[in-house]
ROPAZA-423608 format. One line per 2 residues: number of its first residue (from 1); for each residue x, y, z of C-alpha. Coordinates in nm, 4 decimals, padded with zeros to 6 digits. Layout:
# residues N
NUM = X Y Z  ... $
This chain:
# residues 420
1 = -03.8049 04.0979 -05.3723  -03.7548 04.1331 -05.7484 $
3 = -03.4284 04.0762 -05.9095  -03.3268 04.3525 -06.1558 $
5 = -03.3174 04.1316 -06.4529  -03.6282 04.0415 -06.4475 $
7 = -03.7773 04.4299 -06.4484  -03.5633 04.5796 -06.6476 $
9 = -03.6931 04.3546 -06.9600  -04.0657 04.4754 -06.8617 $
11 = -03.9530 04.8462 -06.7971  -03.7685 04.8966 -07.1672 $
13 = -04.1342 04.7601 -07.3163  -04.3076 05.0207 -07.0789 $
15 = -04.1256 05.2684 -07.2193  -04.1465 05.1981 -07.5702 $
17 = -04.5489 05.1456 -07.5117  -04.6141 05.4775 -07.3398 $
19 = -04.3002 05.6673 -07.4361  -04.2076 05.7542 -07.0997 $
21 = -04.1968 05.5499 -06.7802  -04.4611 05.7023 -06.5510 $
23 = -04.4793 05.6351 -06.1752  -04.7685 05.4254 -06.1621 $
25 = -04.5328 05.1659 -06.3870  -04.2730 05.2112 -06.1591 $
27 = -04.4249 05.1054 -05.8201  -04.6113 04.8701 -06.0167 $
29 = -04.2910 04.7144 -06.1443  -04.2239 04.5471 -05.7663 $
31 = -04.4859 04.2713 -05.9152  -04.3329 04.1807 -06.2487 $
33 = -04.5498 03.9006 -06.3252  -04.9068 04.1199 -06.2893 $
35 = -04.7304 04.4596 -06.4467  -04.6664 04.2640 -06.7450 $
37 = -05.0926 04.1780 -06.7619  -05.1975 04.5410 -06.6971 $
39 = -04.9777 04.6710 -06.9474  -05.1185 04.4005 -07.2105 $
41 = -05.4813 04.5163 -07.1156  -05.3984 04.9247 -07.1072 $
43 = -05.2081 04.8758 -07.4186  -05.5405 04.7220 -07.5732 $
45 = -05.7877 04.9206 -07.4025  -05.6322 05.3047 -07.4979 $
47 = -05.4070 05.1984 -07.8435  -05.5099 04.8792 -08.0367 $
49 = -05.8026 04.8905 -08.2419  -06.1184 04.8962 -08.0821 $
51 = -06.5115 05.0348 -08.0918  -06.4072 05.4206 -07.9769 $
53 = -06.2074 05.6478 -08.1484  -05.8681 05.7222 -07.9583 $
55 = -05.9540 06.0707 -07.7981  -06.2353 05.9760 -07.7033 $
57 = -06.0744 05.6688 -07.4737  -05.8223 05.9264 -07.3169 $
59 = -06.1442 06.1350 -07.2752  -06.3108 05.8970 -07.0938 $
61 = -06.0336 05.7723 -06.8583  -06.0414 06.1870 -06.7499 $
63 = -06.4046 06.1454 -06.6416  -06.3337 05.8601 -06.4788 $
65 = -06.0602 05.9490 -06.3124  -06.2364 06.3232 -06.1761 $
67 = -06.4405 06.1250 -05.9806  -06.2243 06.0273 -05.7449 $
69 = -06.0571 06.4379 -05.7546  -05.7488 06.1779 -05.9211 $
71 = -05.4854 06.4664 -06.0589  -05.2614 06.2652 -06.1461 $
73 = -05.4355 06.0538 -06.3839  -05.6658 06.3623 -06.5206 $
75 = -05.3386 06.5536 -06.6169  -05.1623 06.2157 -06.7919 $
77 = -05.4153 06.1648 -06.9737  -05.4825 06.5199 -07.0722 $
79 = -05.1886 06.5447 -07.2417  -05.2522 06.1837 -07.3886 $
81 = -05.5711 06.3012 -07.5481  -05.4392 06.6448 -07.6922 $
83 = -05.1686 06.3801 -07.8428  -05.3855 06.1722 -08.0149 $
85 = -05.5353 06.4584 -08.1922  -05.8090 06.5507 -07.9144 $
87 = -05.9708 06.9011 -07.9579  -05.8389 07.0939 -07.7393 $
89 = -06.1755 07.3209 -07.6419  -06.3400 06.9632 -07.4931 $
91 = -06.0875 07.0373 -07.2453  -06.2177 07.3273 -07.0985 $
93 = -06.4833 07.0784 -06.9133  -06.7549 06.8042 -06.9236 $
95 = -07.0327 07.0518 -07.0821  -06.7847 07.1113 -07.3755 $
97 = -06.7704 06.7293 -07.4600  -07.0090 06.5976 -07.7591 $
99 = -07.3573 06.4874 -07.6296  -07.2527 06.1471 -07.6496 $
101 = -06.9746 06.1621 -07.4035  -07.1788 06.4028 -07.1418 $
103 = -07.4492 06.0820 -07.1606  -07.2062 05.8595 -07.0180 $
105 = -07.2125 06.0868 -06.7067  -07.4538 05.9094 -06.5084 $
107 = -07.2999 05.5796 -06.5469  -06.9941 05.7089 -06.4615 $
109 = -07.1211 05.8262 -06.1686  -07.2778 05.5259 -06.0657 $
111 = -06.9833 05.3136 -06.1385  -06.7494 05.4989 -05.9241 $
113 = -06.9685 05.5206 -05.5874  -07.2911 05.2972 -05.5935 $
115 = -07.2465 05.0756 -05.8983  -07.5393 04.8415 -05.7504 $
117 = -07.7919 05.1201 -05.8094  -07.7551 05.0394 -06.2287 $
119 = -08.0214 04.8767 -06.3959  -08.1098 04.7327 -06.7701 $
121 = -08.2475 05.1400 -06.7687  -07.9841 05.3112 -06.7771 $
123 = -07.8146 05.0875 -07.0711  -08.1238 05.1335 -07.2655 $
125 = -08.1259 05.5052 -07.2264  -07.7546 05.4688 -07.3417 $
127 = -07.8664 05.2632 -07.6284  -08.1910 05.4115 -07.7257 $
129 = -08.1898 05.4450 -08.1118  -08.2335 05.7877 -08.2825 $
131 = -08.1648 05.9605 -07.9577  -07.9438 06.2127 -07.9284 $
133 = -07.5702 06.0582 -07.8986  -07.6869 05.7414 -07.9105 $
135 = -07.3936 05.4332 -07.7980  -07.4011 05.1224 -07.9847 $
137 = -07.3179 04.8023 -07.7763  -06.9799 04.7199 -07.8423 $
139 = -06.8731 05.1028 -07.7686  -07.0695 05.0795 -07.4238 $
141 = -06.8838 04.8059 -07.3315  -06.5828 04.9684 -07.4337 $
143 = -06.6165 05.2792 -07.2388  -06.7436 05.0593 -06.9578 $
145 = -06.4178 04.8665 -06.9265  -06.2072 05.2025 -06.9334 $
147 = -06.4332 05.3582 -06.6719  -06.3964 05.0841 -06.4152 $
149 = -06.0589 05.0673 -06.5207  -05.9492 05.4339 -06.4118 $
151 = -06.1974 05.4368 -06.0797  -05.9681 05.1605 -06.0112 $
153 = -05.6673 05.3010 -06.0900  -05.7350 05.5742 -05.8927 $
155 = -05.7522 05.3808 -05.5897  -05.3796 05.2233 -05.6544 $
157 = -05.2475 05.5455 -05.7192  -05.4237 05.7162 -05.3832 $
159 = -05.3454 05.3803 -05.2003  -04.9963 05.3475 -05.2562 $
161 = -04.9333 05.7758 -05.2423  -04.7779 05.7776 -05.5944 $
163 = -04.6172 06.1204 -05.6775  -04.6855 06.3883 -05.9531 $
165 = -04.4886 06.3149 -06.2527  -04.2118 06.5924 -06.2685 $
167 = -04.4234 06.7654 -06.5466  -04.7435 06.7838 -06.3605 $
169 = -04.8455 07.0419 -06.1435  -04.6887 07.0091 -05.8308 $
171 = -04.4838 06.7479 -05.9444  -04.1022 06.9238 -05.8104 $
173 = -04.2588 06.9845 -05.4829  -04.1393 06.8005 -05.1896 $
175 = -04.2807 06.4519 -05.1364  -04.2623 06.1253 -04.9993 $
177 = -04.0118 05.8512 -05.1458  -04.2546 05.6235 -05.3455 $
179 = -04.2888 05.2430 -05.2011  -03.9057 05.0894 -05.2344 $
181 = -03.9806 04.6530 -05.2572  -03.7171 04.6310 -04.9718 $
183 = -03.7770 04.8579 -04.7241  -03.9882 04.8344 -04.4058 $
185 = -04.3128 05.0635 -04.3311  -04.2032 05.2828 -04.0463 $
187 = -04.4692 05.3335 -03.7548  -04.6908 05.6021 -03.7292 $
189 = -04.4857 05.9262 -03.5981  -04.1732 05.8634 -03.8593 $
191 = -03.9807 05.6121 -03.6267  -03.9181 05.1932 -03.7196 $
193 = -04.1954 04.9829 -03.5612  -03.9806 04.7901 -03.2660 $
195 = -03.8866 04.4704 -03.3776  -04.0105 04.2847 -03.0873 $
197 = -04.3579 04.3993 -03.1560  -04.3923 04.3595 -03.4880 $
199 = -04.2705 03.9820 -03.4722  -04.5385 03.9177 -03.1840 $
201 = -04.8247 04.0608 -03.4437  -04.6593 03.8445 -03.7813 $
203 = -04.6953 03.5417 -03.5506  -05.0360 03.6427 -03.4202 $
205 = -05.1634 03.6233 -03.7765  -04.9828 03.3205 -03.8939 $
207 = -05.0928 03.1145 -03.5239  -05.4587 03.2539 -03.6877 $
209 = -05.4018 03.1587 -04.0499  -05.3096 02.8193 -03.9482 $
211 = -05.5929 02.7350 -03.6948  -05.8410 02.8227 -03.9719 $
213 = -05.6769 02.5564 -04.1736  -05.6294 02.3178 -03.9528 $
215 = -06.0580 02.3565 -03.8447  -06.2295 02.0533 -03.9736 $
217 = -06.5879 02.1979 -03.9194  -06.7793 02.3617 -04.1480 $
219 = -07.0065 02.6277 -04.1378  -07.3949 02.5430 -04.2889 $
221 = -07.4759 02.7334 -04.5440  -07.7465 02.9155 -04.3335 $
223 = -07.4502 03.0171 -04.1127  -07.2161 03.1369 -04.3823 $
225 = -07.5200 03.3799 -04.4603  -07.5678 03.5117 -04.1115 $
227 = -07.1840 03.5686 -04.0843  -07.1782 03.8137 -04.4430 $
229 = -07.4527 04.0005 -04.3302  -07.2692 04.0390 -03.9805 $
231 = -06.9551 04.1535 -04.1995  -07.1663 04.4014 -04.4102 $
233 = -07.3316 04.5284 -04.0907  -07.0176 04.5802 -03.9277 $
235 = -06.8474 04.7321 -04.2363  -07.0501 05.0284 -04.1407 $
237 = -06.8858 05.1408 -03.8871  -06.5402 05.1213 -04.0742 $
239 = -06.4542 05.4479 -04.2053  -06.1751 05.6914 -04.2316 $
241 = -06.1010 05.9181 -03.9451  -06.0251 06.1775 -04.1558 $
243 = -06.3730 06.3047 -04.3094  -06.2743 06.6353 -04.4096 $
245 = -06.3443 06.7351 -04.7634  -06.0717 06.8133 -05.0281 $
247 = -06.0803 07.0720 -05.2804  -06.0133 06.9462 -05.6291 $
249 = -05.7936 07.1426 -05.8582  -05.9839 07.3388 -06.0856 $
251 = -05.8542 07.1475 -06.3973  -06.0237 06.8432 -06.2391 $
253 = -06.3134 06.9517 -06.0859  -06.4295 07.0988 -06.4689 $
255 = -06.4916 06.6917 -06.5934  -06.7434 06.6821 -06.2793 $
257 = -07.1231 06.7096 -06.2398  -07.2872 06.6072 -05.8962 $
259 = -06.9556 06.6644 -05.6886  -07.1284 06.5744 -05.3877 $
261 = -07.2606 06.2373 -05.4946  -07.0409 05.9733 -05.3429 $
263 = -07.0292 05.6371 -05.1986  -07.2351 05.5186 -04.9604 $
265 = -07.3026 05.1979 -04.7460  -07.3984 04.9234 -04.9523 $
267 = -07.6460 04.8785 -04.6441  -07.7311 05.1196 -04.3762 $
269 = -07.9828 05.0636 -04.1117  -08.3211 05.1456 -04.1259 $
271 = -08.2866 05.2058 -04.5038  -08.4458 04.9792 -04.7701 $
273 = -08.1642 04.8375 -04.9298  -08.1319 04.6384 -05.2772 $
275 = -08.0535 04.2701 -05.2172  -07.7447 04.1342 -05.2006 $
277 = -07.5460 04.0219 -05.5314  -07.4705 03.6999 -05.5015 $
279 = -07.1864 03.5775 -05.7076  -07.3564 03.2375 -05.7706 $
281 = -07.6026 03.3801 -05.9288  -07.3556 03.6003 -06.1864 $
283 = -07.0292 03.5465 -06.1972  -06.7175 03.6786 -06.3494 $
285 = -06.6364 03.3390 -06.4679  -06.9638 03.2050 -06.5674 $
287 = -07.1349 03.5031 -06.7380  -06.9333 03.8651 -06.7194 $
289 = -06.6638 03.7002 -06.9063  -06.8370 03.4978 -07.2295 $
291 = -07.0521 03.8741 -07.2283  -06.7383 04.0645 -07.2639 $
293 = -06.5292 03.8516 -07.5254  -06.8376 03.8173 -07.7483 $
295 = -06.8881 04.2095 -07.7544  -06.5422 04.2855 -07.7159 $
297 = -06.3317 04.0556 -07.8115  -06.0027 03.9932 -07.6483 $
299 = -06.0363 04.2349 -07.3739  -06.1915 03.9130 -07.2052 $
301 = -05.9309 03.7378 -07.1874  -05.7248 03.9939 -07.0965 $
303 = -05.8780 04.0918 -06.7884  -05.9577 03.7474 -06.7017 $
305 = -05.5684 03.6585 -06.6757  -05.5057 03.9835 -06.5200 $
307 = -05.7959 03.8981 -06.2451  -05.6235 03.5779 -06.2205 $
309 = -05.2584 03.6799 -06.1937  -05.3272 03.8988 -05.9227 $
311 = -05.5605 03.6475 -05.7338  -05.3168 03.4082 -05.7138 $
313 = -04.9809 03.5773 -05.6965  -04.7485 03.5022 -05.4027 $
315 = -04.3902 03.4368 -05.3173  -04.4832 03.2294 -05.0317 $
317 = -04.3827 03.4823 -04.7923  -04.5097 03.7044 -04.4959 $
319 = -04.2683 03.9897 -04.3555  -03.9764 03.8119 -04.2212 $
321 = -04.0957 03.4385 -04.3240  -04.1091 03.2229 -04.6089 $
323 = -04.2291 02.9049 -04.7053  -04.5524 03.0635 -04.5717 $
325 = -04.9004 02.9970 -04.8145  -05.0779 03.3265 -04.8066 $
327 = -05.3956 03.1793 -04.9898  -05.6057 03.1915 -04.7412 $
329 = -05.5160 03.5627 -04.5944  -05.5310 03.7225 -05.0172 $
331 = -05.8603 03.5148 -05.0543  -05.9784 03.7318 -04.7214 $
333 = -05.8613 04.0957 -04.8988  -06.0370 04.0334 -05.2202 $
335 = -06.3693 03.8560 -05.0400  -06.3700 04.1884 -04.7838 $
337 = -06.3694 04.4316 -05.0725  -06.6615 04.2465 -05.2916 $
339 = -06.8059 04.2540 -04.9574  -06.8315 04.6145 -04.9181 $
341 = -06.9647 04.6551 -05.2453  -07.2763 04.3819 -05.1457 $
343 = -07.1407 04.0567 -05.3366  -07.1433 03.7485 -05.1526 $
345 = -06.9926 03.4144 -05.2110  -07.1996 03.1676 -05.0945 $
347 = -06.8832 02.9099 -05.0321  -06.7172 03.1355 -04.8432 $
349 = -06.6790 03.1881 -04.4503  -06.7202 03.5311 -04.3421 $
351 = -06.5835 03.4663 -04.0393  -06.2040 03.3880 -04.2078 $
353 = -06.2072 03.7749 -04.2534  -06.2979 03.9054 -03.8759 $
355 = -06.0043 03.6640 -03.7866  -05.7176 03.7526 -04.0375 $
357 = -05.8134 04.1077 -04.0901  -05.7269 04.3539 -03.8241 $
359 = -05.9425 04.6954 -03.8251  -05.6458 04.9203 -03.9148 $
361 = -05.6342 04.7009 -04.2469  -06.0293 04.7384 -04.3091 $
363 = -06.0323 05.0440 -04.2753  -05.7628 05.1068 -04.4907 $
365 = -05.8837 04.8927 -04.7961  -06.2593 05.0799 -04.7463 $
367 = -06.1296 05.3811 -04.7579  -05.8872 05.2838 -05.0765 $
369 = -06.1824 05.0884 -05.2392  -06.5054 05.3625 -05.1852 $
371 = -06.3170 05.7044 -05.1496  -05.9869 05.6862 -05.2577 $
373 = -05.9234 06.0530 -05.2175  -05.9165 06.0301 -04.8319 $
375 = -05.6894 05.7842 -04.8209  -05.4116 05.9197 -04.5753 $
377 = -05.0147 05.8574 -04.5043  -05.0895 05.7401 -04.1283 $
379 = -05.3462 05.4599 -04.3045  -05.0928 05.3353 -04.5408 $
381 = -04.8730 05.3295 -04.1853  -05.1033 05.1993 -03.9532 $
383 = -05.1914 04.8199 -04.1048  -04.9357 04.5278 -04.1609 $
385 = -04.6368 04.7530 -03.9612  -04.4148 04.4775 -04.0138 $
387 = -04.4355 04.4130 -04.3504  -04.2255 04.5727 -04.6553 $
389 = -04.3821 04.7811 -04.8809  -04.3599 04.5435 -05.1934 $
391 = -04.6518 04.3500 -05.0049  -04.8363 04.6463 -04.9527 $
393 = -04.8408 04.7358 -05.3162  -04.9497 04.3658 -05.3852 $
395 = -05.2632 04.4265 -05.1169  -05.3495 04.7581 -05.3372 $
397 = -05.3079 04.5420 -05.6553  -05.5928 04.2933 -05.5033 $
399 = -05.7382 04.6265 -05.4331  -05.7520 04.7456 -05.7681 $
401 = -05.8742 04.4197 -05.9335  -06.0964 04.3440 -05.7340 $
403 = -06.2952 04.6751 -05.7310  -06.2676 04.6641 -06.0723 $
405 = -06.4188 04.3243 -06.0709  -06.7145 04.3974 -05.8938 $
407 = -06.8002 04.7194 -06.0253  -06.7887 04.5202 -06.3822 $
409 = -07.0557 04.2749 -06.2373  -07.2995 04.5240 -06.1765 $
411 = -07.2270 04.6673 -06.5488  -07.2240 04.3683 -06.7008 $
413 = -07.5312 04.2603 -06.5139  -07.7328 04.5198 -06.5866 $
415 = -07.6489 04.5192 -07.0037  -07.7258 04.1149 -06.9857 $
417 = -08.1286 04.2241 -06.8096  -08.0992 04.4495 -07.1191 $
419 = -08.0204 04.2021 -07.4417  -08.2486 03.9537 -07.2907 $
């Protein structure tokens, strides 16, 4: 739980930054310490001085954000861009953008569904000189940063059901409370989870959690191989039960081209399949971030401490207990969602997920992390019953981050085969 002196401090600056306090800040605000990163790294990324001109960044955040059919985000930062001097006729849809801006199409495409499928080729196409809106480097990596940014963000805002701002279209309709830090989820058909059960599940993890740390045995590293490929085999099967397609709003659905490409198994059977990224081989730490602070400097180290806040925030509790070290169970989140997007840590045991992540949870955090837009109330009900809803926002949070993260990797990757 967060004590009110500590938000309101955090809030104020909010405010004064964006010049209203918008829901996203709001829910956000039940993790102090990482709302105070983002902010720092959305402040730089849309209003501090940087390779893109500022319409163009609120532009781009739009097309990023139509990808995922995100409203909420699309009308934001519509008005954003119309603020900052934006011409108002680029609104009327992606073909009425400059050239330069409708060439970022494909990689914004490919970011937001299959990010493994770009190569060094598509930068260079990007950065082919004398073509027709031609990027440099330093405003590819810009753009690059704000489109993985807003994919992302549309997966917090579909994962934790925030609500139309009162100004947006549809926002006085009827809806949900948004996530309150103290309350309990409630199950499934509107009633309180009994307490009896959800204790016997909170102590079903915890006996789990603390068996894994207690093993002395390691797994060889041959082993540790056969068990992510068993993961990414079985991620297959986890998908939302809800496959129905939703219409987009007209005002999104404008800032789209290839509506029906989405994502799609990292690795499906019978299908030749691009090898697996292994993190060893290019890191965040070891490569993606030097790459990003010497084209864009400061933005490095911006998301590296917000990667890092969220990674290793805790309170050191779990539903009803404290004292508890959830290391072990957040290390499992963020390792299941690299997963699903085909990066693999070679020091890591894909068997800790099976154990300490129960189905309802997977497929809740696929669905959040690959198609955002069929995210459902009864998902957001059905994992974790017994825990309050400021831990659920912190498992979006690891969400967020750590799509954002991977989908980076492949970027970053890809312009690195490029310069070299």
């Amino acid at each position: 739980m967060v004590e009110e002196g500590v938000v309101q401090p955090i809030l104020r600056e909010a405010f004064v930054s964006l010049g209203r306090l918008d829901h996203v800040t709001m829910v956000m605000g039940l993790h102090t310490e990482y709302l105070a990163c983002f902010l720092r790294t959305q402040h730089s990324l849309l209003q501090l001085d940087g390779p893109l001109p500022y319409p163009w960044r609120h532009f781009i955040a739009i097309m990023a954000a139509a990808r995922h059919q995100c409203s909420y985000l699309v009308q934001l930062h519509t008005a954003e861009f119309l603020q900052v001097g934006g011409d108002p006729q680029w609104l009327g849809g992606l073909s009425c953008a400059p050239q330069k801006l409708r060439n970022l199409n494909e990689l914004n495409k490919l970011l937001a569904h299959r990010p493994w499928l770009i190569t060094k080729e598509h930068i260079e196409v990007l950065l082919k000189p004398g073509g027709e809106g031609c990027w440099s480097l330093a405003e590819l990596i810009h753009a690059v940063v704000l489109l993985t940014h807003y994919h992302s963000l549309s997966s917090f805002v579909f994962g934790c059901g925030v609500n139309p701002e009162p100004d947006h279209e549809g926002g006085h309709a009827f809806q949900p409370p948004s996530p309150c830090p103290t309350d309990s989820p409630r199950g499934e058909g509107g009633g309180s989870v009994p307490r009896v059960e959800t204790l016997c599940e909170v102590e079903a993890l915890m006996r789990k959690m603390k068996l894994l740390q207690e093993q002395e045995e390691e797994a060889s590293q041959e082993e540790m191989a056969v068990r992510f490929e068993r993961e990414k085999r079985e991620s297959l099967l986890v998908t939302p039960t809800d496959d129905s397609k939703r219409l987009p709003l007209a005002s999104v659905s404008r800032f789209v081209e290839d509506p029906d490409f989405g994502y799609e198994d990292f690795t499906r059977r019978g299908e030749q399949t691009p090898p697996t990224f292994r993190a060893q081989d290019y890191s965040w730490e070891d490569h993606g971030y030097s790459l990003m602070n010497r084209l864009y400097p400061d933005v490095g180290q911006l998301l590296d401490e917000k990667f890092q806040t969220v990674y290793n925030l805790t309170y050191n509790t779990m539903a009803m207990h404290s004292g508890v070290d959830t290391k072990m169970l957040r290390k499992a989140v963020w390792n299941y969602i690299h997963c699903v997007f085909g990066i693999r840590f070679d020091d890591y045991d894909y068997g800790d997920v099976n154990h300490l992540l129960e189905r309802s949870l997977k497929v809740y955090i696929k669905t959040v992390a690959c198609y955002p837009e069929k995210t459902s109330y009864r998902m957001y009900h059905a994992f974790w019953r017994h825990f309050r809803h400021s831990e659920k926002v912190h498992v979006n949070l690891l969400l967020l981050e750590a799509r954002m993260q991977a989908a980076l990797l492949y970027a970053l990757r890809a312009i690195t085969r490029y310069m070299t």
